[in-house]
matplotlib code that plots the C-alpha trace (Angstrom):
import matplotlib.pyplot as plt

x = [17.7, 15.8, 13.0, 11.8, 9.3, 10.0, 6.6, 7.4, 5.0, 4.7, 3.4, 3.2, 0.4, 0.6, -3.2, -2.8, -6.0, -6.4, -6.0, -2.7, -3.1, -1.2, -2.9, -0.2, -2.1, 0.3, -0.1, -0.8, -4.0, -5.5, -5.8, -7.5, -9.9, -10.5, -11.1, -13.7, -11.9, -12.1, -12.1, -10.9, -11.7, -9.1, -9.3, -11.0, -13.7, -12.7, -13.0, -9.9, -9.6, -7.2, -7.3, -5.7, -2.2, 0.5, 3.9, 6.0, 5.8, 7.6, 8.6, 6.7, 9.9, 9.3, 5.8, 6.1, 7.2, 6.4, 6.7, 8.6, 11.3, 12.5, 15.3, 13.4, 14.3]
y = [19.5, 16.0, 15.6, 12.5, 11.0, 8.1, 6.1, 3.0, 0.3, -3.0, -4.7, -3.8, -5.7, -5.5, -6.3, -6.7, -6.2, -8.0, -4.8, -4.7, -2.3, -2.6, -0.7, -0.9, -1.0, -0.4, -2.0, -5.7, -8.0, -8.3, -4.2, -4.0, -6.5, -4.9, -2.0, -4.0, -3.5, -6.2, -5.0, -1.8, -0.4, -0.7, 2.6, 0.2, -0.4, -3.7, -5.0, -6.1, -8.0, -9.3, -12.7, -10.3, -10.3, -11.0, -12.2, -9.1, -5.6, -2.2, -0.9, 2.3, 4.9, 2.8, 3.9, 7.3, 10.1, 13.7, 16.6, 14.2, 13.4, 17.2, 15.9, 13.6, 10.7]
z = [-1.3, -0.8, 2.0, 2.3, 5.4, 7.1, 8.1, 10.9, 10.6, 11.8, 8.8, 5.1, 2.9, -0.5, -2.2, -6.0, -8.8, -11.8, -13.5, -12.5, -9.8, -6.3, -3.2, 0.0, 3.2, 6.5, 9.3, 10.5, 9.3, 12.9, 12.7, 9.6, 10.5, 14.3, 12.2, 10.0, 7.1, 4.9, 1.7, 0.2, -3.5, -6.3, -8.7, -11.4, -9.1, -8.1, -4.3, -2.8, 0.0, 2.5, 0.3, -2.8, -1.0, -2.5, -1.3, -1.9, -3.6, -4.1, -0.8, 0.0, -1.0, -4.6, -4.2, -3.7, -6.1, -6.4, -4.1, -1.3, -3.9, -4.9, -7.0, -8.8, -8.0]

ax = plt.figure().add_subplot(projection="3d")
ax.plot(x, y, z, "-o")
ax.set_aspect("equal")
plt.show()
């Protein structure tokens, strides 16, 4: 058996650390920033910010693994 959750968004934005580190943030840029968030904390400790994007990255489901992927995958 496979679950896996389906999560609509109008926007993905893909921040990237020098560390190497990726943080996915859903939704558009004008939210975010209505939401004054402009800059989110990488796992290193590093501030990210909306000027960290980069063009593309994995797709959520590439994201994701663990208990939403029973078989593995």
């Amino acid at each position: 058996m496979r679950r896996s959750w389906e999560i609509e968004t109008s926007e993905r934005i893909v921040l990237e650390c020098g560390c190497g580190e990726r943080l996915v943030l859903l939704g558009r840029e004008d939210d975010w920033y209505a939401e004054g968030r402009g800059a989110f904390e990488c796992e290193c400790g590093e501030d990210l910010t909306l000027a960290n994007r980069v063009e593309s990255g994995p797709g959520v489901a590439d994201l994701i693994r663990g208990p939403a992927f029973l078989d593995g995958r």
